[in-house]
C-alpha positions in Angstrom: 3.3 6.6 -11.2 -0.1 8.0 -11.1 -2.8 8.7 -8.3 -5.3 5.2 -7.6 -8.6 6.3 -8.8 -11.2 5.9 -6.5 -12.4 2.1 -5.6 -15.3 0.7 -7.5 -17.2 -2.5 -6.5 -16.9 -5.7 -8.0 -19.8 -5.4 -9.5 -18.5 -2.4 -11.2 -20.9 0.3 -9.7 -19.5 3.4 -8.3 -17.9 2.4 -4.6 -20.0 4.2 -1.8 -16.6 5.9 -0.4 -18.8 8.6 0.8 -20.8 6.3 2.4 -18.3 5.3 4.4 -15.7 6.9 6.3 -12.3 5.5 6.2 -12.6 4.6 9.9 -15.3 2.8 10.8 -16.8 3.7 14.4 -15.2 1.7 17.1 -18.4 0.6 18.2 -19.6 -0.8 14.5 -22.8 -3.1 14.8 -22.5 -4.1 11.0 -21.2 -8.2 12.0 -23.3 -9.4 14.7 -20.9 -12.3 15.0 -17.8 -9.3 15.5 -19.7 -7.6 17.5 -20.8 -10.5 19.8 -17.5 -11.2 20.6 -16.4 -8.0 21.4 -18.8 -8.1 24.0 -17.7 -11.1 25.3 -14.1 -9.6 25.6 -15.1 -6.4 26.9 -17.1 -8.3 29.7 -13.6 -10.2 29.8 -11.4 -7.6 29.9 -13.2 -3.8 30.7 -9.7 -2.0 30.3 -9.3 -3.3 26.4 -10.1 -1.4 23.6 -12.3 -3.8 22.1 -13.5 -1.9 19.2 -13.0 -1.3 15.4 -9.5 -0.7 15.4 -8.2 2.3 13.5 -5.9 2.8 10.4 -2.4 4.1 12.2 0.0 6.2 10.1 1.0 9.2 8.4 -2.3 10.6 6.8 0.3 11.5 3.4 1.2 7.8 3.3 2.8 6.7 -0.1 2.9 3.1 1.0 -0.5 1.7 2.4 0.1 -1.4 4.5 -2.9 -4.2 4.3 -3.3 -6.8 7.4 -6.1 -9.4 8.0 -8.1 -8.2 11.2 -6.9 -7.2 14.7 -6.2 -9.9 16.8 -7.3 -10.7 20.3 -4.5 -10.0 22.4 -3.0 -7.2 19.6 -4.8 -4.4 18.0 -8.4 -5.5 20.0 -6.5 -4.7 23.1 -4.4 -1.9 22.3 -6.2 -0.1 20.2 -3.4 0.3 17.0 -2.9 -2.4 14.3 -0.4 -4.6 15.4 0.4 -3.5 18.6 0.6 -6.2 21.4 1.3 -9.4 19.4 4.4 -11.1 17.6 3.3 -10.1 14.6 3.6 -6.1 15.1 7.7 -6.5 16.3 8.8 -7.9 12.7 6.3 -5.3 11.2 7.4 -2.3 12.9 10.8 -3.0 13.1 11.1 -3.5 9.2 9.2 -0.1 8.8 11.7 1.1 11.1 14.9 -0.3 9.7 13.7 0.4 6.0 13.2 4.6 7.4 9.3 4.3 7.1 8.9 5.0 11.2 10.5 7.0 14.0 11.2 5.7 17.6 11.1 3.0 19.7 8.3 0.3 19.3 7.3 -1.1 22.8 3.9 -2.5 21.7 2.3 0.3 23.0 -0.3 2.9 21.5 1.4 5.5 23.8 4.9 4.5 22.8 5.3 7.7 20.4 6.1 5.6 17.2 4.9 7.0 14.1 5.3 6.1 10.9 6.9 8.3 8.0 5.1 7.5 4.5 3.0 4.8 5.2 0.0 3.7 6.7 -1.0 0.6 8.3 -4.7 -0.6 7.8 -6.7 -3.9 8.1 -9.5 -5.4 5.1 -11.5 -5.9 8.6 -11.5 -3.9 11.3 -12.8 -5.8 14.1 -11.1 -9.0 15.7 -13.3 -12.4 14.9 -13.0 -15.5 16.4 -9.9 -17.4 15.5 -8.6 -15.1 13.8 -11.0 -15.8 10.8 -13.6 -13.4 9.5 -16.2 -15.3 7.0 -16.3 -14.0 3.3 -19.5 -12.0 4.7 -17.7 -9.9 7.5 -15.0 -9.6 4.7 -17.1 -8.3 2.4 -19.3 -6.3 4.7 -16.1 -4.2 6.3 -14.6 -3.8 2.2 -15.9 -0.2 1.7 -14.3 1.2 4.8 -11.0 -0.3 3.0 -11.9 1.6 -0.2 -12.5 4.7 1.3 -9.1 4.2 3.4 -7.3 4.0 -0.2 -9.4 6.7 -1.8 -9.0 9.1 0.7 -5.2 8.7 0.9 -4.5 11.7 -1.6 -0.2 10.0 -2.2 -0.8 6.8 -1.7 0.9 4.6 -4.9 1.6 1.3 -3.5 -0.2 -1.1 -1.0 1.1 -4.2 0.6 -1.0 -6.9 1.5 -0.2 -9.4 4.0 -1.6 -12.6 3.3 -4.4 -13.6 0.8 -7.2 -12.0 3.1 -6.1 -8.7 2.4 -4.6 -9.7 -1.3 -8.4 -10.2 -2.4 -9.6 -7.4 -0.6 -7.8 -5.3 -2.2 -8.5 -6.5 -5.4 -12.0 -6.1 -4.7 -12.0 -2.8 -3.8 -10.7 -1.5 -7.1 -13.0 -3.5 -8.6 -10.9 -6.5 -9.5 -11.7 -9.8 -9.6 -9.8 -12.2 -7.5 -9.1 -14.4 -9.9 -6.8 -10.9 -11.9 -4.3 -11.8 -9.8 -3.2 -15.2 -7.5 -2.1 -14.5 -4.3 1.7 -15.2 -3.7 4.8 -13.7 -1.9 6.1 -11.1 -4.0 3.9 -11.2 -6.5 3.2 -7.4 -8.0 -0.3 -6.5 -9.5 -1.1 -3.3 -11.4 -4.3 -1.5 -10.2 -6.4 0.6 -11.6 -5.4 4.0 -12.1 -1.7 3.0 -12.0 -0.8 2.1 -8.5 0.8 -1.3 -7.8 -0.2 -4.0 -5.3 2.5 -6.1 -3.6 1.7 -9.5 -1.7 3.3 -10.9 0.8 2.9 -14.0 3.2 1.5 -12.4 6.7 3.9 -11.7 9.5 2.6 -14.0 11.8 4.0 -16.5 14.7 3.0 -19.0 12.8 4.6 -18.2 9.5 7.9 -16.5 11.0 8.4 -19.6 13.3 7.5 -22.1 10.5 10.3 -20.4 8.0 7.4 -20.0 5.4 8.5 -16.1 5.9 11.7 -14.7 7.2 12.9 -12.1 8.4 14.5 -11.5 5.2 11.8 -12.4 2.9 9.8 -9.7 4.5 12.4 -7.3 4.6 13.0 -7.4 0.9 9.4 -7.6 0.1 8.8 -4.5 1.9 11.9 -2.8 0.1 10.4 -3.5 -3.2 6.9 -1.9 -1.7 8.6 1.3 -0.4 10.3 1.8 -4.2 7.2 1.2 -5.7 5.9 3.5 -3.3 8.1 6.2 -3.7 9.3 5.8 -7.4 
């Protein structure tokens, strides 16, 4: 399977990847709601990260994991997607059962897990309120996504969890939404060759609610990681 070419915008200009680091700096002002309420829970809580949370993984990733935004209590406090909240146990120990990570995951940034192929990344990169970014904060944190992907030199799969990061993805090569609808296990080809898989988001919510299980997102993620690694 071939390389992804670089990201384009929807509006089928050239993506400013060099523009944009794939990180964005942990004290971005580009959302002025984001970055009013990480204000509000650094005032809250001084010890917290409470910043633009950084892509965590293995910088020769084959297998790019997609999330929605950090959360509150997770990757806003911690400082690594996924760390902290329910969320991060059935994702890290699926990447661990499946051989994509190495040791023990104790929701911890200083818990010496890595990851072994893959990469873990979010379409936004700052926790909002509720959980829910608006299509402009969306939008406005989409080229640090693109230059996550383009500057991933192995990368031939990406998994998206939930619809969020289903569109933006599609976005960021360039595609429009409507390409592709947004299900569990539904496979998209990008540009360049590379294959996005969807999957419902490992959340409380839809763990506890059966829309996901344990299963679903263990075989969901299999089928990534061949895709991945074909």
């Amino acid at each position: 399977m071939t390389r992804l070419r670089t990201p384009i915008h929807p509006e089928g200009k050239r993506s400013t990847v060099n523009a944009h680091p794939p990180e964005a700096p942990a004290d971005c002002q580009l959302c002025p709601r984001l970055v009013a309420y990480r204000e509000a829970n650094r005032r809250a809580e001084p010890s917290w990260f409470n910043g633009a949370a950084p892509s965590f993984g293995d910088p020769n990733a084959r297998l790019l994991i997609v999330g929605l935004a950090p959360g509150r209590m997770g990757a806003n406090r911690t400082g690594r997607p996924f760390t902290g909240d329910y969320a991060g146990d059935l994702l890290y120990g699926t990447l661990k059962k499946l051989g994509l990570a190495e040791g023990e995951y104790r929701a911890d940034p200083k818990d010496g897990f890595t990851l072994k192929g893959a990469m873990i990344t979010n379409a936004v990169r700052c926790a909002p309120p509720e959980n829910k970014p608006t299509p402009e904060e969306i939008a406005t944190c989409r080229p640090f996504l693109a230059a996550r992907i383009a500057a991933l030199p192995q990368v031939r799969a990406l998994l998206a969890l939930g619809s969020i990061a289903h569109e933006s993805v599609l976005r960021a090569h360039g595609m429009k939404p409507g390409a592709s609808k947004f299900g569990h296990g539904v496979e998209t080809t990008l540009p360049g060759g590379g294959v996005l898989v969807s999957s419902y988001h490992c959340s409380r919510y839809n763990t506890q609610t059966r829309r996901l299980t344990a299963e679903m997102f263990e075989a969901v993620m299999a089928r990534a990681k061949a895709l991945a690694f074909a």
